[in-house]
C-alpha positions in Angstrom: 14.0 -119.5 -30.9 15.2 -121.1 -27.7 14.7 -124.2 -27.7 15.5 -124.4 -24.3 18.8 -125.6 -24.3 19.2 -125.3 -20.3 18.2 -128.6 -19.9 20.4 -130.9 -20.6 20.1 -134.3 -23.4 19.3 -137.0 -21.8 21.4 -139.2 -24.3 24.3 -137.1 -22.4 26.6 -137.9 -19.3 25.3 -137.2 -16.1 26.4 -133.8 -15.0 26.7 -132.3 -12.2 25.5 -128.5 -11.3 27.8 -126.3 -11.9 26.3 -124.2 -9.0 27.2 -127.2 -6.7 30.3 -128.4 -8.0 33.4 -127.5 -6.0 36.2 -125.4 -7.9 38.5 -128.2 -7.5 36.8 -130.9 -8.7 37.4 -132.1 -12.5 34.1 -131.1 -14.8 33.7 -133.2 -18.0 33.9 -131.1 -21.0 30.0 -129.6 -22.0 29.4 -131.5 -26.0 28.1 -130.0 -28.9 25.1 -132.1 -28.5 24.3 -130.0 -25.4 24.7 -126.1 -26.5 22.7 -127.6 -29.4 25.4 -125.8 -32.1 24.7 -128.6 -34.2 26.2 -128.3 -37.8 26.1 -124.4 -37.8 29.4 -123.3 -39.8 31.0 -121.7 -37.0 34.3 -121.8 -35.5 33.2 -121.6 -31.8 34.4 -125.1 -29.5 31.6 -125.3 -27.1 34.0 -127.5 -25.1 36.0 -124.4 -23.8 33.0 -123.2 -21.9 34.2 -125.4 -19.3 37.7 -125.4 -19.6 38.0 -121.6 -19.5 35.6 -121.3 -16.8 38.4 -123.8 -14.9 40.8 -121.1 -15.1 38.5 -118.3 -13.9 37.5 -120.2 -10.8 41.1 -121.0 -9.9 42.3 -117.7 -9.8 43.4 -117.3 -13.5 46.1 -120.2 -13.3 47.2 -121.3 -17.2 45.5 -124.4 -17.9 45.9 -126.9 -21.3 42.6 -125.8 -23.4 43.0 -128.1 -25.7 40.5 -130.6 -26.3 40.3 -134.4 -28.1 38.8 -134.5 -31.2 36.9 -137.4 -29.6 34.3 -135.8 -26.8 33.1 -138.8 -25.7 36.8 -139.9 -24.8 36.7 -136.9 -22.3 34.4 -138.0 -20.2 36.3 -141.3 -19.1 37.3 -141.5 -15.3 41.4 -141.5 -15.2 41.3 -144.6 -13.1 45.8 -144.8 -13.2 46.0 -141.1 -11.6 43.7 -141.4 -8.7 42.7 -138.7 -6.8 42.3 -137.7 -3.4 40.1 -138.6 -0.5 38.5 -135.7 -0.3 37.8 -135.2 -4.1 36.5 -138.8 -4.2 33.9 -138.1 -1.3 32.6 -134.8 -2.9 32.7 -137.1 -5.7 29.3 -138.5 -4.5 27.2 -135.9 -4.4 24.8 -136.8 -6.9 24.0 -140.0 -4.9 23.9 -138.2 -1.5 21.3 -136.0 -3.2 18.8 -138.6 -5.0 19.0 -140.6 -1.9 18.9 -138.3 1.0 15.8 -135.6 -0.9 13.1 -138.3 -0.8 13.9 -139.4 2.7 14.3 -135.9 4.0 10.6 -134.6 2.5 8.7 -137.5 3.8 7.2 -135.8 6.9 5.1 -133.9 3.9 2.4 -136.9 3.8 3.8 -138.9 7.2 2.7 -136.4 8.8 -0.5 -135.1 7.5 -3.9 -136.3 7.8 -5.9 -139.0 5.8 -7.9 -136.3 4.4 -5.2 -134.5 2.9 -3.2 -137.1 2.0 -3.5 -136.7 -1.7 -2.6 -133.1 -2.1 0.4 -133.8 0.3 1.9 -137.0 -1.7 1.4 -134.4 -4.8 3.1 -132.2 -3.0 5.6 -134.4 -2.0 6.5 -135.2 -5.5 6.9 -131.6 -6.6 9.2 -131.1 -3.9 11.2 -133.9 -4.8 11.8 -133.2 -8.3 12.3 -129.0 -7.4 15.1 -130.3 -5.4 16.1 -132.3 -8.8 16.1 -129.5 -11.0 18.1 -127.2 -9.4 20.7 -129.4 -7.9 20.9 -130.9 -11.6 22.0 -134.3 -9.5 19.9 -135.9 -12.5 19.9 -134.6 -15.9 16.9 -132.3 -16.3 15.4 -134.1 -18.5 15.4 -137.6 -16.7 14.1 -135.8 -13.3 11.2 -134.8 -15.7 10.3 -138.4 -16.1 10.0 -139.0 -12.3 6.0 -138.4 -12.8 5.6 -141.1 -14.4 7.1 -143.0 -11.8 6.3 -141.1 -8.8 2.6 -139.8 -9.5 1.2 -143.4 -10.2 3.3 -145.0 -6.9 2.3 -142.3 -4.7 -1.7 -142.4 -5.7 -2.3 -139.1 -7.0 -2.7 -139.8 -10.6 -2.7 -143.3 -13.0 0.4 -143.9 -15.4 -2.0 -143.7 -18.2 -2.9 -140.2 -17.3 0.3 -138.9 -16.3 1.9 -140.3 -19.8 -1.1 -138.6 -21.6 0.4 -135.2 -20.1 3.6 -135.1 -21.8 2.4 -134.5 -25.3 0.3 -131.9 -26.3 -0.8 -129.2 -28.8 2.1 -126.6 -27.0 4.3 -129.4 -28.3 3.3 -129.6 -31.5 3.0 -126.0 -31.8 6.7 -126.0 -30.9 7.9 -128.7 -32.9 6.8 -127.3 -36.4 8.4 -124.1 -35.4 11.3 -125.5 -34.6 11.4 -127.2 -37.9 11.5 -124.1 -40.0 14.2 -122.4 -37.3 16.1 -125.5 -37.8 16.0 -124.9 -41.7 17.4 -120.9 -41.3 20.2 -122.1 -39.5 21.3 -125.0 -42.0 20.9 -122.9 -45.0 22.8 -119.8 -43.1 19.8 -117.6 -43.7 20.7 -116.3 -40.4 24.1 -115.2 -40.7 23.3 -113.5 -44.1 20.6 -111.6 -42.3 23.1 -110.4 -39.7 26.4 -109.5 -42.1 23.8 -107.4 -44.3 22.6 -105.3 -40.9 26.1 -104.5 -40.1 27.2 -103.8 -43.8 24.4 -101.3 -43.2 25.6 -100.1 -40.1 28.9 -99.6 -40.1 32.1 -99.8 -37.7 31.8 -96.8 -35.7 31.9 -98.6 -31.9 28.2 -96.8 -31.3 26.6 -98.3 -34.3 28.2 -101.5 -34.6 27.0 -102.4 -31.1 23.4 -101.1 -31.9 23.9 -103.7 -35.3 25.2 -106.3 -33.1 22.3 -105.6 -30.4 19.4 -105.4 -32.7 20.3 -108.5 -35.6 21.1 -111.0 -31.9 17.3 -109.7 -30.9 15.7 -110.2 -34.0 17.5 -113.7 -34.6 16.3 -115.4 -31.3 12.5 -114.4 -31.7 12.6 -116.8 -34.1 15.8 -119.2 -33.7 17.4 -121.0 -30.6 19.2 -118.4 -28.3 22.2 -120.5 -28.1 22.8 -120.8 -31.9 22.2 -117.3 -32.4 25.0 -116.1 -29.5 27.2 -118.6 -31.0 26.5 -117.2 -34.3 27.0 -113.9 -33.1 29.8 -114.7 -31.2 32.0 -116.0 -34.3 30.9 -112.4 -36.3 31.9 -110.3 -32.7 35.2 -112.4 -32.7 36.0 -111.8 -36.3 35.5 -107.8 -35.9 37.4 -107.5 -32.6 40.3 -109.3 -34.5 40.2 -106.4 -37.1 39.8 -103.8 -34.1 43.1 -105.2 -32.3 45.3 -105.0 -35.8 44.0 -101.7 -36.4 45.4 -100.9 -33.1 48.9 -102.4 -33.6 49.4 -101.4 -36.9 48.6 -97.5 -35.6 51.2 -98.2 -32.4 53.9 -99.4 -34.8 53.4 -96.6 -37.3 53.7 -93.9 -34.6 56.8 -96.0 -33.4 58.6 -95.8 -37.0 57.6 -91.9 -37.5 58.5 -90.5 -34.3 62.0 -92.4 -34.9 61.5 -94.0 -31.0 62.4 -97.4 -31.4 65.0 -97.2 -29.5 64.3 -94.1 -27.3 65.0 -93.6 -23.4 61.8 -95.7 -22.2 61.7 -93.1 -18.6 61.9 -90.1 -21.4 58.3 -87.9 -21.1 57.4 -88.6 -24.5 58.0 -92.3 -23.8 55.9 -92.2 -20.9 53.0 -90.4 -22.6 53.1 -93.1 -25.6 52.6 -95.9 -22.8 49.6 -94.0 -21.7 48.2 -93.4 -24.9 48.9 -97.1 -25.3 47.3 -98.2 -22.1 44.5 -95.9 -22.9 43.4 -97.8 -25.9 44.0 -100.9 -25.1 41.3 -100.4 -22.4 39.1 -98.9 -24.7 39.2 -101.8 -26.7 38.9 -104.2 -23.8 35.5 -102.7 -23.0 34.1 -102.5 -26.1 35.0 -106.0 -26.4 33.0 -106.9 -23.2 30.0 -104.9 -24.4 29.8 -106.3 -27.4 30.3 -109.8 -25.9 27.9 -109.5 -23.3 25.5 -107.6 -25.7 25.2 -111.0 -27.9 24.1 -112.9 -24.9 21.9 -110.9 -23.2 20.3 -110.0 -26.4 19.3 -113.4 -27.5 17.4 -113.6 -23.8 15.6 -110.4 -24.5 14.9 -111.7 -27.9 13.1 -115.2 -26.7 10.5 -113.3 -24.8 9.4 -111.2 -28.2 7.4 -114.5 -29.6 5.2 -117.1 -28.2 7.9 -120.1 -29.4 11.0 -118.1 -28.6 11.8 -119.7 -25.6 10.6 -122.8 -23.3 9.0 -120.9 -20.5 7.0 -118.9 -23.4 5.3 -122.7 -24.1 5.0 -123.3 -20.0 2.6 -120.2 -20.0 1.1 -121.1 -23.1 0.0 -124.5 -21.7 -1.0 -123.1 -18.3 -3.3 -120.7 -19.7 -5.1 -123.2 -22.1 -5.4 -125.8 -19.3 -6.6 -122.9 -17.0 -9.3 -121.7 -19.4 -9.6 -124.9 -20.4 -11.0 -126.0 -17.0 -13.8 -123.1 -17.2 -14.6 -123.9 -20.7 -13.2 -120.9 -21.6 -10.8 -120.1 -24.8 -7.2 -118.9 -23.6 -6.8 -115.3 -24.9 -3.0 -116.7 -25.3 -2.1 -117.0 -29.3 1.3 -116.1 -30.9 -0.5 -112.8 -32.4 -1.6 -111.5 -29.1 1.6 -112.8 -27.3 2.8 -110.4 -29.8 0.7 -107.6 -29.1 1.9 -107.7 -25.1 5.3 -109.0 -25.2 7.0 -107.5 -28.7 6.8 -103.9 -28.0 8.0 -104.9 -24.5 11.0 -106.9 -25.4 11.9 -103.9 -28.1 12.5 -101.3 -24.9 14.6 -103.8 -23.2 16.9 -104.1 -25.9 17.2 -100.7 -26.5 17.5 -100.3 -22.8 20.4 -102.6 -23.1 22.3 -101.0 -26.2 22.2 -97.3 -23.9 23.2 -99.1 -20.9 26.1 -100.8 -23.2 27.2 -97.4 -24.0 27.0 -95.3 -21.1 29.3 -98.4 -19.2 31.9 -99.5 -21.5 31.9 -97.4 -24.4 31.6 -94.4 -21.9 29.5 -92.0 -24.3 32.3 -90.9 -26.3 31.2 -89.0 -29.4 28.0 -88.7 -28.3 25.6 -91.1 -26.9 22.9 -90.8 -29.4 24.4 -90.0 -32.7 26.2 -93.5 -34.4 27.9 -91.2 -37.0 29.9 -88.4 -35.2 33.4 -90.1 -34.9 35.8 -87.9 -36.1 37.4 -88.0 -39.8 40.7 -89.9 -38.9 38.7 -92.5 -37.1 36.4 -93.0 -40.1 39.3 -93.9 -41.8 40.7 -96.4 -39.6 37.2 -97.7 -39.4 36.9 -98.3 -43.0 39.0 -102.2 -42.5 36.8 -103.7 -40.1 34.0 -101.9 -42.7 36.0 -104.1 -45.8 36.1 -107.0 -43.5 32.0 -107.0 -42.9 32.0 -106.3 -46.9 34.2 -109.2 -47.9 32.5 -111.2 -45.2 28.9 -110.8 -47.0 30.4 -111.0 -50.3 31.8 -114.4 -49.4 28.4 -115.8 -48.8 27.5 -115.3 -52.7 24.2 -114.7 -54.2 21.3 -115.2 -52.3 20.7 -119.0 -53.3 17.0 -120.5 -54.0 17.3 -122.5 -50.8 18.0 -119.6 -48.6 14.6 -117.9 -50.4 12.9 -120.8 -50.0 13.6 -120.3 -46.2 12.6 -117.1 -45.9 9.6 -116.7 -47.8 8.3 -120.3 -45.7 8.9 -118.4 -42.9 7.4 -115.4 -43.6 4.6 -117.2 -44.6 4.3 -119.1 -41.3 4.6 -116.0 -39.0 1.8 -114.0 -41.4 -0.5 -117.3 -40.9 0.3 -117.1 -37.3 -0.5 -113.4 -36.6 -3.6 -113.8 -38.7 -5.3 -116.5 -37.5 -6.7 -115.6 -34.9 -6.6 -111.3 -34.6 -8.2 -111.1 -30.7 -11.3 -111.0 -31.7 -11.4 -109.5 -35.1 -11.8 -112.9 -36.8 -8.8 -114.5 -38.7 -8.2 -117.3 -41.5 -9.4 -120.0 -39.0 -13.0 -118.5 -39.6 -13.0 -120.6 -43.1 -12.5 -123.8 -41.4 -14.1 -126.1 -39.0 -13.4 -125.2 -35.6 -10.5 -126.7 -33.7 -7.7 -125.0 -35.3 -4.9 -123.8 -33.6 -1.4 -122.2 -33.8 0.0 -125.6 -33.9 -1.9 -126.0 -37.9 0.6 -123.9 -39.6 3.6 -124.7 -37.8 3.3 -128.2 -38.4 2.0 -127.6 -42.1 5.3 -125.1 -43.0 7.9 -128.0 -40.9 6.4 -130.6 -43.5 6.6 -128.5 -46.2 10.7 -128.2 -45.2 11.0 -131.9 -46.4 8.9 -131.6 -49.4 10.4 -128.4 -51.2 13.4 -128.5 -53.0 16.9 -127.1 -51.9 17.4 -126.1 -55.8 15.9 -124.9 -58.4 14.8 -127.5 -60.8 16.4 -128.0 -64.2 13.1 -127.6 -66.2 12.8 -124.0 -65.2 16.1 -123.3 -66.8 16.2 -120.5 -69.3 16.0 -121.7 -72.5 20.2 -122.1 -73.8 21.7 -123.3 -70.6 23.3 -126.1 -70.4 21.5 -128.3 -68.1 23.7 -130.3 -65.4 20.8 -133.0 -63.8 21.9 -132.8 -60.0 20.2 -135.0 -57.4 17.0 -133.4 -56.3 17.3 -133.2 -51.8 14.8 -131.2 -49.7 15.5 -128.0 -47.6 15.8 -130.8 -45.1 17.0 -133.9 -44.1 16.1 -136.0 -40.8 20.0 -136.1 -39.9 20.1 -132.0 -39.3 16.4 -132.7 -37.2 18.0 -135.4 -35.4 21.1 -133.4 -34.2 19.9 -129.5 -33.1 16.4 -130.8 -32.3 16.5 -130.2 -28.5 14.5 -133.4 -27.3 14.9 -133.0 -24.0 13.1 -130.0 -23.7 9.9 -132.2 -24.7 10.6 -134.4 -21.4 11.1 -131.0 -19.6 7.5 -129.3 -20.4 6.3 -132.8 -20.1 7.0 -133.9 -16.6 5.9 -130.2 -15.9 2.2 -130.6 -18.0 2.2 -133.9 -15.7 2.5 -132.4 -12.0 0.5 -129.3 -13.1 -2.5 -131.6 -13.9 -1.7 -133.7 -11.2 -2.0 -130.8 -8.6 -5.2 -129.7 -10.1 -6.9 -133.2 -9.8 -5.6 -133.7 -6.4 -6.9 -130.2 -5.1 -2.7 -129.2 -4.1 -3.6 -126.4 -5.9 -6.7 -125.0 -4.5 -5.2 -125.8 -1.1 -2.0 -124.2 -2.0 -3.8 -120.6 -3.2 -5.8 -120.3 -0.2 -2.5 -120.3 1.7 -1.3 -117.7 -0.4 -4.1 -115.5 0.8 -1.7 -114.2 3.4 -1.0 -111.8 0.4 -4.5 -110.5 0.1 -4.0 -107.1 2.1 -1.5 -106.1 0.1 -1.6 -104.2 -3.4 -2.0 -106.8 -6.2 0.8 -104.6 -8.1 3.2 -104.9 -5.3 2.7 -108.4 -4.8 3.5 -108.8 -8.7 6.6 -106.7 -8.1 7.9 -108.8 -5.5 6.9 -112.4 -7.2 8.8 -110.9 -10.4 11.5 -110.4 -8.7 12.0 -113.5 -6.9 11.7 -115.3 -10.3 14.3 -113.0 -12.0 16.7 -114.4 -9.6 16.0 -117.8 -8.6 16.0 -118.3 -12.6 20.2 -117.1 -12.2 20.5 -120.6 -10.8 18.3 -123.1 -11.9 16.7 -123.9 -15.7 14.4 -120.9 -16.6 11.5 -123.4 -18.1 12.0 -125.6 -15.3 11.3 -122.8 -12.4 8.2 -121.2 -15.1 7.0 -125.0 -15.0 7.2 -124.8 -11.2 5.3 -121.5 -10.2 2.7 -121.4 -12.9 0.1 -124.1 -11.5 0.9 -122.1 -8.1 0.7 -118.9 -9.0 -2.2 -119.5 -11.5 -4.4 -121.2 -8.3 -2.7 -117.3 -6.3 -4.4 -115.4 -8.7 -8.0 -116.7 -8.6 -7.8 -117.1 -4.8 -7.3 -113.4 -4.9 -9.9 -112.8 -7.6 -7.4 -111.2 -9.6 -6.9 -112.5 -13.7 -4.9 -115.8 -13.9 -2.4 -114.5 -16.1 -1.5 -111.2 -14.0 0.8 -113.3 -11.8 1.4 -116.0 -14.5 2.5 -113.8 -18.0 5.0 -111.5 -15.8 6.7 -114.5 -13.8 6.7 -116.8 -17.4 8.3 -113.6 -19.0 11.0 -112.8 -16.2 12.4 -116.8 -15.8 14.3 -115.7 -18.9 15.7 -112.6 -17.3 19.6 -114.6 -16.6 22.0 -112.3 -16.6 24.1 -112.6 -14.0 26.1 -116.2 -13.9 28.2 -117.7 -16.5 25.9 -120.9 -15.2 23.0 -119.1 -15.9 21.6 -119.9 -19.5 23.9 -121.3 -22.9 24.1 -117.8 -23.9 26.1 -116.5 -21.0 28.2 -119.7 -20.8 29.2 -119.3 -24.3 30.1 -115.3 -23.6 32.0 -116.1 -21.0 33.7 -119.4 -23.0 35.9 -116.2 -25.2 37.7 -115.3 -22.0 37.1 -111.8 -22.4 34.1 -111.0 -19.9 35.0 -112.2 -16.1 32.7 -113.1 -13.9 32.5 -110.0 -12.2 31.8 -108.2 -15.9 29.0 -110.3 -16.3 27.2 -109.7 -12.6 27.8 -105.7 -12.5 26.3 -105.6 -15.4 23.2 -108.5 -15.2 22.7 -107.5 -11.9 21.7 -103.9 -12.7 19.9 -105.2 -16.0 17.9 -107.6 -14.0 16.8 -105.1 -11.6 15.9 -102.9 -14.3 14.3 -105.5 -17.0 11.3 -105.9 -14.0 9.9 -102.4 -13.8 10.0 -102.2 -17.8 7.7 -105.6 -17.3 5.4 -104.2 -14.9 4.9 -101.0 -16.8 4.2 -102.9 -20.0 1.6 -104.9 -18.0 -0.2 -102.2 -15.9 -0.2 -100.3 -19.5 -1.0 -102.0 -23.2 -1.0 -105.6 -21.4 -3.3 -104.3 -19.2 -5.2 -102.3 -21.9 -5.5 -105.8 -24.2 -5.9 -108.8 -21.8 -7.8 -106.9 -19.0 -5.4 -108.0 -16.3 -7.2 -106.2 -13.8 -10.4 -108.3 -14.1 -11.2 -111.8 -13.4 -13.9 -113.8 -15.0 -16.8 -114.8 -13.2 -16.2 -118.5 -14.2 -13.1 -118.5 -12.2 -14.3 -117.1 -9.1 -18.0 -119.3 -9.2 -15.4 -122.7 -10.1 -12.9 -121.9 -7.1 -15.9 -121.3 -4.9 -17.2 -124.7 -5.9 -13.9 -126.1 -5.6 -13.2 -125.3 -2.3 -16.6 -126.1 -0.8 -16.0 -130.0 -2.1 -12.2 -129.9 -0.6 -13.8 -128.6 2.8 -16.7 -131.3 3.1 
């Protein structure tokens, strides 16, 4: 599951946006700390990112890769070099930024009335810290601790009420999740499950990107995007390797046999060897970019399948409870009917993405829909990178009692999460006292990963073993919590629970959705079109939770104020923050593509760009159709309209 590893540690060095940051200028090396890797056992140095996206920026000129073992040493300013004038002024940015952004929004409340002067300091604030977020002049995670600050100073809301934001049941819910992903990943659950699928698969280009395409989706409903891509990345690497020997070994063998080593290099036969050559080494450089791209922008289309897969999942989540909430209604939001809308959706993006795959860089050779059509001769070549999967899996050994521990804890947890509550239907939470929520199980089953065992224990040894007494340690251990547990992405949803309560209790809200009934003469389905769309690509440059923390308390107030359901503008726009596929700067994902030096820039926008126009319609179909059918989009409860009614007769006396 993502755990939304956009926003940066707070524990890291200040960073500035990659979006704003001149070509020229030196970028400190992105840590391990920040991709959230962790301890996974993978090969991938997520400090190349950076380096490699030097060279791509500078026109391809050969730079020294190589990084210290110490990162932290990286980050040190080379005070006996210097630099030059210029570089040092741009150098300041940052400053300019925090500095100039509060003084340059001021005329917000300076110049509004006493009677509004609440909902303008809130949205003073708001402004402030948007500015924050996508210039990245703070890390994201301290800009989400301005609230605290700013909200109490500016009189819109006490400290003790904006600190009582940051926490909540969304959180918790999260955390316990989290837990269990963070188990899969230490005990490589996840990279067994993905060397089986392709064992099953096979090698033929068609089928082993439909493998690659469909264990990267599966993997990030449940674990962090970034970990799975880098997973991925390592198994796409190891494949491509075999592809490019195959290759060589076939040139030199037509070499020897044809008796040319030393042939006219202007003969005809020469000439058409160079072709052939040519030939297939651009056939392999594609299906190295789709395959690369495909383990990015499949762990994105993966994150929206569940309710925890990705951080602006949770923003919508805690919108729609506090939203309800408000009416003293119950938010028709759980992780089974998240499933019911947002699964089935998800599934025809990705195979969206696997045809689109083929028809661009694989070119539909052999037939687009048949995965088992290559000819005999290329079957045969096939069958190494087919021995290499095999020896691959076989390495991993028997499946251990840890890694079933793991699996059947997390089956368990998704069954008790579908099941309790069924829309309606009833669920396990009927045999309890009421209060239960998602956030039960997942906390139970991220205990229980410090409680069981990692091994089996010696007393249920069969009888004539020899029994070696090993130390008895848990599935885990705080230190793996400590490192892949993205905290910053706590302080993230947190500073965004705190302004979206704070524009509620200041009336910015209200204010701000009958502003927005400019849109009211125009079809509510176009008006979802176009905010869909303007989320998809603002999301390209700035943190996808932070811009679904931004628009829900706005949209959410949009919707009532044009009696339509708060979730129709709210459950597309959460859903389409995580459509980034167009920048290297958009999400980990695509950073850690484009870190193997294979995809260009340009690769990655042709193709995003066109997948991001074409992920939105999929999302309003699914929403005018079986979301439609389940959450009753088109109708608004009467508690909303009778509440904004009331709410905008106190703002107006």
């Amino acid at each position: 599951m993502e755990a939304f590893t956009e926003s940066l540690d707070s524990s890291s060095p200040r960073r500035p946006s990659p979006v704003f940051l001149p070509s020229y200028m030196p970028r400190p090396p992105v840590t391990q700390q920040e991709l959230h890797v962790g301890e996974l056992d993978l090969d991938f140095k997520p400090e190349v990112v950076v380096n490699i996206a030097r060279m791509s920026r500078r026109g391809g000129e050969k730079k020294d890769v190589s990084t210290s073992n110490n990162m932290d040493s990286d980050v040190k300013v080379d005070t006996t070099s210097g630099i030059s004038l210029l570089k040092y002024v741009i150098s300041w940015w940052y400053l300019v930024v925090i500095i100039a952004t509060p003084l340059v929004f001021l005329p917000i409340f300076l110049c509004v009335d006493e009677k509004h002067q609440r909902q303008a300091r809130c949205g003073y604030v708001i402004a402030v810290m948007a500015v924050f977020w996508i210039t990245e002049a703070l890390p994201i995670a301290v800009t989400s601790l301005a609230p605290v600050v700013l909200l109490p100073a500016m009189g819109v809301m006490s400290a003790k009420d904006t600190s009582a934001a940051y926490f909540n049941d969304t959180s918790m819910l999260f955390i316990g999740g989290l837990l269990v992903a963070i188990a899969i990943e230490v005990w490589n659950v996840h990279k067994r499950i993905a060397l089986m699928v392709l064992k099953i698969v096979g090698a033929e280009p068609k089928c082993l990107l439909f493998g690659i395409t469909m264990v990267t989706w599966f993997l990030s409903l449940w674990i962090s995007n970034t970990a799975t891509t880098a997973m991925m990345m390592t198994i796409v690497q190891a494949l491509l390797q075999q592809f490019k020997d195959m290759n060589i070994n076939e040139k030199s063998k037509k070499a020897i046999t044809n008796g040319d080593l030393n042939s006219d290099p202007k003969s005809t036969d020469a000439l058409k060897r160079k072709q052939d050559q040519e030939l297939a080494d651009a056939e392999f450089l594609r299906l190295s970019k789709a395959l690369s791209l495909t383990a990015a922008y499949a762990s994105s289309i993966g994150g929206i399948g569940s309710l925890t897969g990705t951080g602006p999942n949770l923003v919508l989540f805690a919108a729609a409870q506090k939203a309800y909430g408000d009416v003293n209604l119950k938010s028709p939001v759980t992780f089974s009917t998240w499933l019911i809308y947002c699964l089935p959706m998800s599934f025809l993006m990705i195979l969206t993405l696997w045809a689109w795959m083929v028809l661009v860089f694989l070119r539909c050779k052999g037939g687009c829909l048949c995965c088992c059509c290559a000819p005999e001769a290329n079957k045969k070549k096939l069958e190494k990178v087919n021995a290499m999967i095999r020896d691959e899996y076989n390495n991993l050994g028997p499946i251990t009692f840890a890694q079933g521990t793991v699996l059947v804890s997390f089956t368990l947890l998704v069954i008790a999460w579908i099941t309790r509550d069924l829309g309606g239907a009833g669920g396990w939470a009927d045999w309890f006292p009421p209060g239960l929520s998602d956030s039960t199980p997942s906390i139970l089953f991220g205990i229980l990963m410090f409680v069981l065992p990692s091994s089996l224990p010696n007393i249920f040894s069969r009888s004539g073993e020899t029994n070696t007494y090993t130390q008895v340690t848990p599935l885990l251990k705080w230190s793996h919590v400590h490192e892949k547990m993205p905290w910053s992405l706590y302080l993230l949803l947190g500073g965004g629970y705190a302004f979206a309560q704070a524009a509620t209790v200041s009336g910015l809200a209200t204010w701000l959705g009958e502003q927005l009934l400019v849109f009211q003469s125009l079809n509510q389905w176009v008006v979802l079109l176009i905010i869909t769309y303007i989320v998809d690509f603002a999301t390209e440059v700035t943190s996808n939770t932070a811009i679904a923390t931004l628009m829900m308390p706005i949209l959410t107030q949009m919707s009532i104020s044009l009696q339509v359901n708060p979730l129709f503008f709210t459950y597309p726009a959460a859903i389409a923050s995580s459509f980034s596929f167009m920048l290297p700067v958009a999400t980990p994902p695509n950073a850690i593509v484009f870190a193997g030096g294979t995809v260009r820039v340009v690769d990655m926008v042709s193709s995003g760009f066109f997948f991001s126009i074409i992920c939105v319609p999929i999302l309003v179909f699914a929403t005018a159709t079986w979301g439609n059918a389940f959450f009753h989009f088109d109708q608004v409860p009467k508690e909303f309209i009778r509440n904004a009614t009331s709410t905008g007769q106190i703002l107006r006396s």
